[in-house]
C-alpha positions, 0 to 999 in steps of 0.5 A: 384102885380097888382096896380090899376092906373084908375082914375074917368073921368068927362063923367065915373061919369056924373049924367045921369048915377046915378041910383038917376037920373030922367028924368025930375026931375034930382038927387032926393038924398039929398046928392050923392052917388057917390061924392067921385068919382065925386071929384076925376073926379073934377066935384063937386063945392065948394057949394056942398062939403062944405054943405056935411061936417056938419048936419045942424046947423043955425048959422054953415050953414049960415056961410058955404053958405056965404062962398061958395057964395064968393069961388075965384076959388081955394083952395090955399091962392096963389101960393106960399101957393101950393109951401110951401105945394109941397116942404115938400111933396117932403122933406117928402117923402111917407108913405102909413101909414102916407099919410092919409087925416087928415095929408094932412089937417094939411100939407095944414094948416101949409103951408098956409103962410111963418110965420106958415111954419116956426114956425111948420117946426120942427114938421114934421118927416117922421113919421107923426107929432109931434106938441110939437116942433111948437114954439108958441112964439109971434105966432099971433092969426091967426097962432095959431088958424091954430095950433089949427086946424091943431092938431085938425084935425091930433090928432083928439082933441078939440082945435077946435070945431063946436061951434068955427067954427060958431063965426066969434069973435072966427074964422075970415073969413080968418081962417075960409075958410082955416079951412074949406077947410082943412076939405075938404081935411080931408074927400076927400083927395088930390082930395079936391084941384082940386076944382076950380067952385063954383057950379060943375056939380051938383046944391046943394041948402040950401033946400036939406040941411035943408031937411037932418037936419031930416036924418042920415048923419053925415059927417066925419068933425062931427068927426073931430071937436067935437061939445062940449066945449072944 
C-alpha cells in the first residue's frame, strides 16, 4: 500500500507560478484556484480565507471584514484552548470515518473554554458525537450559542444560521470570530489553524468580493449554515 506523505511548501504554491498570474497585473481570479493547497503551505491570510466562506451579503460581509481587520494572530482563544482540543484528540483517538472537517469545527468549538469542555465532554465517543449527553443546565448564553454551532455544523441542522451570523444582538463579537474560524476548519480542515497573518501571501480586498456577488461560487459554509430561518 503506498501513502502519500507530500505536503505543499510555501515556494511549490507561490502565485508566479499559477497560470491566474500576470506580470504586470498579478492574480487576476476572483477567488484562487489553488487555495486549499496554498492553506496547507500556510501562505493564506485570514482576510483572505474568511472572505471565500459566503457569497456576498451586506450586512454578513461587513461583519466578516471588520473581523478580519482585527484578526490577533491565531486561530485559538489561548493556549490552553489548543491544550483542551489536543488532549481529546489524543483520548479519541483516529477514525478516518469520523475525522472529517465539520467533527474538527465541533472539536475546536466545544474546547473553546473549560466550562463548555466539561459540559460536552460526555458527547464525544470514538464514533463521532452525540450532543443529547451536553448538560445545558444553567449553560450561559455564550456556550450555548457555541452548542448551537458546533451541532450545526456537525449535524448539518439550522440551530445556527447566515442571518444569525449577520446580528451582533444574536452572535456577539467573541462568538462570532470563534464561529467563524470554526467554518474555517469546516471547509479546510486542520490546515485552518495554521493561520497566523492577516493578509497571507495573496492580497484580497472587499472589490473582488463584491465583484463574485454576480458568479457562481457558493462556499461550503453556505451549506453548512443555511441562510433560512430556523
Amino acid at each position: 500500500m503506498y501513502i502519500n506523505t507530500f505536503k505543499y511548501k510555501p515556494e511549490d504554491v507561490s502565485c508566479v507560478l499559477c497560470t491566474e498570474y500576470v506580470k504586470k497585473l498579478g492574480c487576476t481570479a476572483l477567488s484562487c484556484p489553488c487555495l486549499a493547497e496554498r492553506m496547507e503551505a500556510g501562505t493564506v491570510g485570514y482576510a483572505e480565507a474568511v472572505a471565500e466562506l459566503f457569497p456576498y451579503r451586506p450586512r454578513l460581509t461587513a461583519r466578516i471584514m471588520r473581523l478580519a481587520e482585527s484578526f490577533p494572530g491565531t486561530m485559538w482563544q489561548d493556549n490552553a484552548h489548543r491544550k483542551r482540543m489536543e488532549t481529546l484528540r489524543l483520548l479519541l483517538g483516529c477514525r478516518k470515518e469520523r475525522d472529517t472537517p465539520e467533527f474538527f469545527a465541533a472539536l475546536y468549538l466545544l474546547t473553546s473554554n473549560k466550562e463548555l469542555a466539561d459540559r460536552t465532554f460526555n458527547c464525544f465517543f470514538r464514533g463521532g458525537i452525540d450532543f443529547r449527553y451536553a448538560r445545558r443546565r444553567g449553560i450561559s448564553s455564550h456556550d450555548y450559542t457555541l452548542l448551537m454551532a458546533a451541532k450545526s455544523l456537525y449535524c448539518h441542522t439550522a440551530e445556527v444560521t447566515q442571518g444569525d451570523l449577520a446580528e451582533p444582538q444574536i452572535i456577539p463579537d467573541e462568538a462570532f470570530r470563534l464561529l467563524i474560524n470554526a467554518l474555517l476548519i469546516a471547509r479546510f480542515g486542520l490546515d485552518a489553524l495554521k493561520i497566523t497573518e492577516r493578509r497571507g501571501q495573496r492580497g484580497y480586498t472587499l472589490r473582488r468580493l463584491i465583484r463574485r456577488e454576480a458568479g457562481g461560487n457558493a462556499p461550503s459554509a453556505g451549506l453548512l449554515f443555511p441562510s433560512e430561518g430556523r
